[in-house]
C-alpha positions in Angstrom: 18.9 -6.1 17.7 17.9 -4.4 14.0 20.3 -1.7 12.6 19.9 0.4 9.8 20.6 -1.0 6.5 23.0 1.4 4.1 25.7 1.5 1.7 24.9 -2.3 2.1 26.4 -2.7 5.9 24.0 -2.9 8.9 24.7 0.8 11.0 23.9 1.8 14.2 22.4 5.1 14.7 24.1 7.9 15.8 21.1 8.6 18.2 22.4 5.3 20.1 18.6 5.5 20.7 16.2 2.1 20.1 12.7 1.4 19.5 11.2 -2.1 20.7 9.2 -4.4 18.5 6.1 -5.3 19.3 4.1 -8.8 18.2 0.8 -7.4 17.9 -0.5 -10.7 18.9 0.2 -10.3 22.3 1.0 -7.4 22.8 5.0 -8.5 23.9 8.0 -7.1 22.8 10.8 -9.2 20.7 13.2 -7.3 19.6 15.0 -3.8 19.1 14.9 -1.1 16.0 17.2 1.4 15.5 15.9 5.0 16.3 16.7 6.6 13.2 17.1 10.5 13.2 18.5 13.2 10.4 22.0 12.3 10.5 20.8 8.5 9.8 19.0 10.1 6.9 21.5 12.0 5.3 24.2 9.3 5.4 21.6 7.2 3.6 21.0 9.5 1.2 24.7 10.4 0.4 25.4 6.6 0.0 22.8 6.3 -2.3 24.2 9.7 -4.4 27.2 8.1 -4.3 25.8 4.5 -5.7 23.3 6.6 -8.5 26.2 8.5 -9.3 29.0 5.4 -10.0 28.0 1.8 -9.9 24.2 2.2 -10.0 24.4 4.9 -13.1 26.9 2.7 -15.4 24.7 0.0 -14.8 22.9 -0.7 -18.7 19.2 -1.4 -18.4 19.5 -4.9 -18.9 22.0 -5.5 -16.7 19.7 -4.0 -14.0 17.1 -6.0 -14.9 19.6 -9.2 -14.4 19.7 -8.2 -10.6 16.4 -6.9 -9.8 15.3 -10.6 -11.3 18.2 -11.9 -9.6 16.6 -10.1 -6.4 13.2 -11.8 -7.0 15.1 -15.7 -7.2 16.5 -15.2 -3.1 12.9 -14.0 -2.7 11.4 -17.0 -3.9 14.4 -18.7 -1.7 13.1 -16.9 1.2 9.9 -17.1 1.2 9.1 -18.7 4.5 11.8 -17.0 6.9 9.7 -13.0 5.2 6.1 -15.2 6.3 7.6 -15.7 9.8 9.2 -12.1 9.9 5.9 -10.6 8.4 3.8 -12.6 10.7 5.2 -12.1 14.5 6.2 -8.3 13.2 3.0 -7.2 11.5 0.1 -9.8 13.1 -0.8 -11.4 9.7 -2.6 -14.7 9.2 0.1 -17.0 8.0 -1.5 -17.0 5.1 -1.2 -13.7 4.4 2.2 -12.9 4.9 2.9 -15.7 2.5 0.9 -13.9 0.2 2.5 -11.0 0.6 6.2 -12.6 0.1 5.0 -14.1 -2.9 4.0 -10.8 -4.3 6.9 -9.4 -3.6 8.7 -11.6 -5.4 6.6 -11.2 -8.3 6.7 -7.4 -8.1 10.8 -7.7 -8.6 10.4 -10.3 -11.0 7.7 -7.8 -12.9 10.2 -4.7 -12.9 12.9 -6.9 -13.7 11.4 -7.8 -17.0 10.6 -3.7 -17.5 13.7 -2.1 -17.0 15.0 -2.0 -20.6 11.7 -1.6 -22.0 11.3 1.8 -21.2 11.7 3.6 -24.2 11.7 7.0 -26.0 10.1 8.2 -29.0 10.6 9.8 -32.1 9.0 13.3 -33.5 8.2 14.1 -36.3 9.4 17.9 -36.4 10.8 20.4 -38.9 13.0 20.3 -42.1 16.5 19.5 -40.7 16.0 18.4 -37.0 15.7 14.9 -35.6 13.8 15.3 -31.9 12.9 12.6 -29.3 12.8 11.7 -26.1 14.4 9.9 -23.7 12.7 8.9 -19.7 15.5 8.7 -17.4 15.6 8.4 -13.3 15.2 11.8 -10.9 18.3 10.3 -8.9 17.8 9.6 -5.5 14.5 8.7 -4.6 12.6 8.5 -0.8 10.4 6.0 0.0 8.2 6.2 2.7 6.1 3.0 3.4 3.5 2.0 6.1 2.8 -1.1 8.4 -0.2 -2.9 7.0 2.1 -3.9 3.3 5.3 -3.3 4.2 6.7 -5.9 1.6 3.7 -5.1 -1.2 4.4 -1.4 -0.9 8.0 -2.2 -1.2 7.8 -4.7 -3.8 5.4 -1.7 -5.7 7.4 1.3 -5.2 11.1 0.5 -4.4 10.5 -2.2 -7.7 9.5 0.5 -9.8 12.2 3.3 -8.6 15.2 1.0 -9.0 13.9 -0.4 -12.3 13.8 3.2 -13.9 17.6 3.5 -12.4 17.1 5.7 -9.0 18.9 4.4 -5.6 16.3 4.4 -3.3 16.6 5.2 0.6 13.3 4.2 2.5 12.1 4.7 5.8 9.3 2.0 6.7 6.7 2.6 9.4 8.1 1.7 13.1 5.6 -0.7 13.8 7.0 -3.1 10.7 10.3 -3.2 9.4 11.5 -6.7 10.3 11.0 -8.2 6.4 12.2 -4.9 4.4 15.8 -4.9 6.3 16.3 -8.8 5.4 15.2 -7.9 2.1 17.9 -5.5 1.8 20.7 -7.9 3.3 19.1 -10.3 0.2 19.7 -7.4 -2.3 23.3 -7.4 -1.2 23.4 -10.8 -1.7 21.9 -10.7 -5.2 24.6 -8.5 -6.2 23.2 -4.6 -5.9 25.5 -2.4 -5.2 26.3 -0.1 -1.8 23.8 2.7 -1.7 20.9 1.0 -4.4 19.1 0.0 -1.4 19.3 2.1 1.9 16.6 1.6 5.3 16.6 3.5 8.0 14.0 3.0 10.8 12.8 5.1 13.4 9.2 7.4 13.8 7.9 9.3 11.0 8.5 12.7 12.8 12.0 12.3 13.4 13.4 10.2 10.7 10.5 10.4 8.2 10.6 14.2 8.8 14.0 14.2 7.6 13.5 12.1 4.7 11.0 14.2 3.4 13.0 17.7 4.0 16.5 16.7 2.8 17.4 18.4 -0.2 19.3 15.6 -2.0 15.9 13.5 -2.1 14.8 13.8 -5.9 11.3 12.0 -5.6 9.5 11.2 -2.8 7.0 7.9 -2.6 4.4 8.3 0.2 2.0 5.9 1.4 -0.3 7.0 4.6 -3.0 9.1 6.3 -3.8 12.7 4.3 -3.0 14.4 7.0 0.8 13.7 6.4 0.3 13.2 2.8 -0.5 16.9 2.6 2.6 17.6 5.2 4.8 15.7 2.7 3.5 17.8 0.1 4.5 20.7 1.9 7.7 20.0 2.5 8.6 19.0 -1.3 7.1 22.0 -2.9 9.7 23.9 -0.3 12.4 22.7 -3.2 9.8 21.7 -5.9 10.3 17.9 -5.4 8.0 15.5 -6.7 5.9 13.0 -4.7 3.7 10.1 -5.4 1.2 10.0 -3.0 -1.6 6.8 -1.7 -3.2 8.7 0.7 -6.4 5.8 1.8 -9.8 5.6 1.2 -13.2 5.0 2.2 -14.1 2.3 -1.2 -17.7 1.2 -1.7 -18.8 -1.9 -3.3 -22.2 -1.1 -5.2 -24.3 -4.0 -5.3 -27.5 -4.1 -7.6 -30.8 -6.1 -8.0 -29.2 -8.3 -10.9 -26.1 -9.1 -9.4 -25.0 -12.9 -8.7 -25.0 -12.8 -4.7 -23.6 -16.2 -4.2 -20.0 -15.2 -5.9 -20.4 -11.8 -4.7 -20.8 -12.1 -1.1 -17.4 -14.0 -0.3 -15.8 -11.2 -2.1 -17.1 -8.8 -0.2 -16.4 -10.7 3.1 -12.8 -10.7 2.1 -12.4 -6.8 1.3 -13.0 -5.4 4.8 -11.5 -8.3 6.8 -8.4 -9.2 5.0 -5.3 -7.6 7.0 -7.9 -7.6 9.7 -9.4 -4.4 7.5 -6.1 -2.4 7.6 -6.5 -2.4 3.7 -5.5 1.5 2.1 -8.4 -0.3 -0.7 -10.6 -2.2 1.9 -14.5 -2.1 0.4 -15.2 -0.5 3.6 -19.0 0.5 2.4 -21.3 -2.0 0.9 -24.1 -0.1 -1.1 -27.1 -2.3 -1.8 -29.9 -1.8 -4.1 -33.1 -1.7 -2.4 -35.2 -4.8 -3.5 -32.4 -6.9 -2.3 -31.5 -5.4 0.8 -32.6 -7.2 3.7 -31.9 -10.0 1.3 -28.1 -9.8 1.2 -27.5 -8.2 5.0 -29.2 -11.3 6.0 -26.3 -13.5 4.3 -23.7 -10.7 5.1 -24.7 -11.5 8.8 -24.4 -15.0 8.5 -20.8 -15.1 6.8 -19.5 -12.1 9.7 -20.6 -14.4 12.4 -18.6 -17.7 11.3 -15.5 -15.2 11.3 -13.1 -16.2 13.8 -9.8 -14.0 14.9 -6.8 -15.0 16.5 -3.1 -14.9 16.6 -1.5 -14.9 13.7 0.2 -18.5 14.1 -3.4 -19.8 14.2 -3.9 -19.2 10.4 -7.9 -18.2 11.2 -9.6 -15.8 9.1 -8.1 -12.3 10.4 -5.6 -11.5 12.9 -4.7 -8.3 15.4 -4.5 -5.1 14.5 -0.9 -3.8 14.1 -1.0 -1.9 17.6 -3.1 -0.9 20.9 -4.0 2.8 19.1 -4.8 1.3 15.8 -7.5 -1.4 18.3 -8.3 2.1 20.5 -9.0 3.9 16.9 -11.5 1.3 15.7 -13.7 1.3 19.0 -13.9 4.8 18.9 -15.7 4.2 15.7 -18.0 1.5 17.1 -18.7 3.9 20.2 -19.9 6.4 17.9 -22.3 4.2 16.2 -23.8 3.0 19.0 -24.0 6.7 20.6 -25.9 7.5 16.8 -28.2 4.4 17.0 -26.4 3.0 14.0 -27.7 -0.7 13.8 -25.2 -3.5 14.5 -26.3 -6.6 11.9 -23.4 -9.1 13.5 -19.6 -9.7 14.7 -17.7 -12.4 14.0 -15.8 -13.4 17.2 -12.1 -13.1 18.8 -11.3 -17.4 19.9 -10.4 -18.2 23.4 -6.7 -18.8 22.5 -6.2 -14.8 21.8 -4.1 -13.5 24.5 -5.9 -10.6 26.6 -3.0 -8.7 25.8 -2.8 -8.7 22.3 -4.9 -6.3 19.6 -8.0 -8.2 18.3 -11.6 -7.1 17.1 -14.4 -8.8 16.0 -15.6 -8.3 12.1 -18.6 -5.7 12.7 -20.8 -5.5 10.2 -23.3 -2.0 10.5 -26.2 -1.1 8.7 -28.3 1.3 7.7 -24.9 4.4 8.5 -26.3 7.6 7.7 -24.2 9.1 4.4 -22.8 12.1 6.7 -21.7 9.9 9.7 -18.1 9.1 9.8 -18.4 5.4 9.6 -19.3 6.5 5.7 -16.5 9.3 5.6 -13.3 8.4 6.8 -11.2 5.3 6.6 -11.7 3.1 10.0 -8.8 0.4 8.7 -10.4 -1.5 10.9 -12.5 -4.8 9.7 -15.6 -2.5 10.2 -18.3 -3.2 7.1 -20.8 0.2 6.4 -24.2 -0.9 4.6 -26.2 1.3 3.2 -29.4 1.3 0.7 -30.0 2.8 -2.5 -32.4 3.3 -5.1 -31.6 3.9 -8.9 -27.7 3.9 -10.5 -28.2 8.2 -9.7 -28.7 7.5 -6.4 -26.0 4.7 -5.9 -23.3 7.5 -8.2 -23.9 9.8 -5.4 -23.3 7.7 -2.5 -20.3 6.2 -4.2 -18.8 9.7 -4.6 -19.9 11.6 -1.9 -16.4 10.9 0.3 -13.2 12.9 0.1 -11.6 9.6 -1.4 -11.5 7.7 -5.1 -9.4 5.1 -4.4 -11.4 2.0 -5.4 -14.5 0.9 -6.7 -16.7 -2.5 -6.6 -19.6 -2.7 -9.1 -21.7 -5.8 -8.8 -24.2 -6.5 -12.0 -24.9 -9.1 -15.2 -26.0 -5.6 -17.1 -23.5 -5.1 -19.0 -24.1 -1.5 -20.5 -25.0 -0.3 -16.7 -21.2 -2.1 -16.0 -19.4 0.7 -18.4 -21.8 3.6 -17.3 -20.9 3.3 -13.7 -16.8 2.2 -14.2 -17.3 5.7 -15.9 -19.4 7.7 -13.1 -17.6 6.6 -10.3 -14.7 8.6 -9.4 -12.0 6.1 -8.3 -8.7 4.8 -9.3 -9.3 1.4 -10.1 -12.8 0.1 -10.7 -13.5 -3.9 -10.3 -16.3 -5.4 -12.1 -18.1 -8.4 -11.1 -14.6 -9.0 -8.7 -12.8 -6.8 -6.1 -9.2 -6.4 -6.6 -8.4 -8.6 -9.4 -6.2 -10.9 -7.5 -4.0 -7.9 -6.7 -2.2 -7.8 -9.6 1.6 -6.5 -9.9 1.0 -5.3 -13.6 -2.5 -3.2 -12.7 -2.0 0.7 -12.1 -2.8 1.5 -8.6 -3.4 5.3 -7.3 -6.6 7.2 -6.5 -8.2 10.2 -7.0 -9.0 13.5 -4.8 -8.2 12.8 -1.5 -6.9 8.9 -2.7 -3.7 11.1 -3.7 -2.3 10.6 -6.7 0.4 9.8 -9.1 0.3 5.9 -9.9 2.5 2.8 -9.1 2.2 -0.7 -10.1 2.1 -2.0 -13.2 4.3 0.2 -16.4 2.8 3.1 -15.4 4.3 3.3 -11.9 7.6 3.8 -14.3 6.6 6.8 -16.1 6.0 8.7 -12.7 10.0 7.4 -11.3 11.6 9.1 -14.5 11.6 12.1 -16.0 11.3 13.1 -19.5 13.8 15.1 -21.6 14.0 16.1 -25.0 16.4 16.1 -27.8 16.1 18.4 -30.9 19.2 18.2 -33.2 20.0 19.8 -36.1 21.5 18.8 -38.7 21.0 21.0 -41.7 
C-alpha cells in the first residue's frame, strides 16, 4: 500500500478511497494508491505554505543548493531500486528506466549547481537613484506530471521550482507514481524540510482538479493533452495564476537528398519507438525528399521489422504501453488508416513471451499519410511512424508546420546554409540538426510553440519562468 507523501510523513487519504496499480506488462495489479481528493490537496498545499514560509524561505541559496545536490547523491544511491519501480509501474525497457533515474539524478545535480546563480541586475537610471532587480520564487508551486516521464518531468520541473526557492506539491498521473513517492521519502532523507516536497495521488479530475483550482497554488507546471492544458488554463486565469504548460506534439523529422542515411536512420528508429512511442517529442512524422524516397522507406522497413516488443524485464527494444486505453487509442489510429487506404510499409513484432494480457503493439511504420489525415495531425503516442514525400525546402516548411503543434524539429542535411534557413522556418521549440534530441540534455530549454504550449523548463531558462521579477528604485539624493 502507497500513501500520500506530505509535510514529509506518508498520509492516508481522507477519501479512505484506493486506486490499484497496474504492471502494464501484463496487465495485473500489484499494489494500492491512495485516491487523493481536495482535502488531500489543500493539506498539501498548506504544508508546503507553511515550509515556503519558515524553513524553506530562511534557507540561503547555497544552502539549498547543498540539499538539492545532496538529493541527487541518494539518487545516484538508488538508482536500481527507481529502474525496478519505473519498470513494473510504467512498462519501460530496463534500460530505459535506468536512463531515466540517471537523468534524474542529473537534473538535481544540474539545479543544484544553479540555485545561487540566479542573479539580479543593475540599471542604469536617473541622477540620484540606484534601481535593480531581484528574481525571487511565486511561493507555492503545483506540479502536475504525466505517466510516460514521471521521474524526467520531475527531475525537470520540481528541480527547477525548488532551485528558485518554491515548495512544490505535485500530483503525478495515476497510472505512475511508484518512483516520485520514494523520491520524496529520499528527499526527507537528504535533509529537505516538511512541506518542500508534497505528492498526492489520485485521478486528474478529482485531485488534479483541485490542484489546479486551489487558491494558495502560486504557479502551476502542466504536462499533458491540450485539451486539459487549455482546462488548466482556465482555471488559473480564474485568480490570474501562472502556468507552464507541454501540451505534446506531432514532431517531423525532414530528411533531404544530401543527408547521411546510414547515421540518420537509427536515429530516426529510436524517436517513435522509444517509451514504446509515448514520447510528448516522439518524431512521429518522417518527411523525405523525393529522390530518396523509396530509397530510405525501403531501409526504414527493414530496421521496423527486426523490432521486437516485450515485457519490460526482457530489456528488448520497446515495451507495453502504459494501459489498455492508451493500446485501444493507438489501434483506433491503425483502423483508420486502413479504412483510408493508407499504406502499411512494415511492423516490427510483439515475442511469444508477452502475456496476452498485457499492452503491447508492433512498431508500424505508414507511408504515403495524406497531410490532412489524422495520423499527420494529432499525437498517436503510440510507436506509430507517418512518412510522407516532399519536394523543395518550401514544400518540406509547409508540411513541417502545417499541425497545431511546434514542439520539435529534426533536419537531416550536409548543407550547411539550408541547415540555418530551416532551424529558422520551422516553427518548433527545439530544432535538432544532423541528431534528434541531443542526448536529452538537462541543461537544453525544452517548451514548444502554438499548441506545444509554452513557457520553458530545463536548462537556466526553466528558472526564469519559477521566479518572478521585482524591482528596486532607491533614492538617495
Amino acid at each position: 500500500m502507497q500513501f500520500h507523501f506530505i509535510a514529509n510523513e506518508a498520509v492516508a487519504s481522507t477519501s479512505a478511497r484506493t486506486l490499484p496499480v497496474i504492471d502494464p506488462s501484463d496487465g495485473q495489479p500489484f499494489d494500492e494508491l491512495q485516491r487523493g481528493n481536495a482535502a488531500d490537496i489543500d493539506a498539501a498545499v498548506r504544508a508546503a505554505r507553511r515550509c515556503f514560509e519558515g524553513a524553506w524561505h530562511r534557507l540561503g541559496a547555497a544552502e539549498r543548493g547543498r540539499l538539492l545536490y545532496r538529493l541527487s547523491q541518494k539518487i545516484a544511491e538508488h538508482v536500481d531500486e527507481l529502474t525496478l519501480l519505473e519498470q513494473r509501474d510504467c512498462g519501460k525497457p530496463v534500460s530505459q528506466a535506468r536512463a531515466d533515474a540517471l537523468a534524474l539524478a542529473r537534473y538535481f545535480e544540474f539545479y543544484a549547481g544553479a540555485c545561487d546563480k540566479l542573479h539580479g541586475e543593475t540599471i542604469p537610471y536617473q541622477d540620484g537613484y540606484s534601481v535593480f532587480t531581484w528574481r525571487e520564487p511565486h511561493g507555492v508551486t503545483g506540479h502536475i506530471i504525466p505517466w510516460n516521464y514521471p521521474m524526467q518531468i520531475f527531475g525537470r520541473s520540481v528541480g527547477g521550482a525548488l532551485a528558485a526557492g518554491n515548495a512544490c506539491v505535485v500530483k503525478p498521473a495515476e497510472d505512475a507514481c511508484l518512483s516520485l513517492l520514494r523520491v520524496a521519502q529520499l528527499a526527507a532523507e537528504a535533509g529537505f524540510p516538511a512541506g518542500a516536497i508534497n505528492i498526492v495521488t489520485g485521478y486528474g479530475h478529482e485531485a488534479g482538479d483541485a490542484l489546479a483550482r486551489h487558491a494558495g497554488i502560486d504557479h502551476i507546471s502542466f504536462t499533458g493533452s491540450p485539451r486539459i492544458g487549455t482546462l488548466i488554463q482556465q482555471l488559473a486565469a480564474e485568480r490570474h495564476c501562472p502556468v507552464t504548460l507541454e501540451l505534446g506534439g506531432k514532431s517531423p523529422q525532414i530528411v533531404f537528398g544530401d543527408a547521411d542515411l546510414g547515421a540518420a536512420l537509427p536515429v530516426l528508429v529510436n524517436a517513435i519507438v522509444q517509451n514504446a512511442g509515448q514520447t510528448c517529442s516522439a518524431g512521429s512524422r518522417v518527411l523525405i525528399q523525393r529522390d530518396i524516397y523509396e530509397l530510405l522507406l525501403e531501409r526504414l522497413g527493414h530496421a521496423f521489422e527486426a523490432l521486437r516488443v516485450g515485457p519490460a524485464a526482457m530489456d528488448l527494444d520497446v515495451g507495453p504501453l502504459i494501459r489498455q486505453t492508451q493500446q485501444q487509442r493507438v489501434w483506433d489510429f491503425l483502423s483508420d488508416a486502413q479504412h483510408a487506404g493508407i499504406p502499411m510499409v512494415a511492423q516490427g513484432v510483439v515475442v511469444d513471451e508477452a502475456p496476452e494480457s498485457g499492452f503491447y503493439q508492433a512498431p508500424t511504420l505508414l507511408r504515403d499519410v495524406p497531410p490532412g489525415h489524422r495520423l499527420a495531425q494529432e499525437e498517436v503516442f503510440g510507436p506509430v511512424l507517418a512518412a510522407m514525400p516532399f519536394g523543395d525546402e518550401d514544400d518540406a516548411v509547409a508540411l513541417a508546420n502545417a499541425t497545431p503543434f511546434g514542439l520539435a524539429a529534426g533536419i537531416w542535411t550536409t548543407d550547411g546554409a539550408r541547415q540555418f534557413r530551416m532551424a529558422r522556418r520551422v516553427r518548433a521549440g527545439q530544432v535538432f540538426i544532423n541528431n534528434y534530441g541531443a542526448g536529452g540534455g538537462v541543461e537544453l530549454p525544452f517548451g514548444g510553440m502554438k499548441s506545444s504550449g509554452y513557457g520553458r523548463e530545463k536548462g537556466f531558462e526553466a528558472l526564469y519562468g519559477f521566479t518572478t521579477l521585482k524591482t528596486v528604485a532607491v533614492r538617495h539624493g
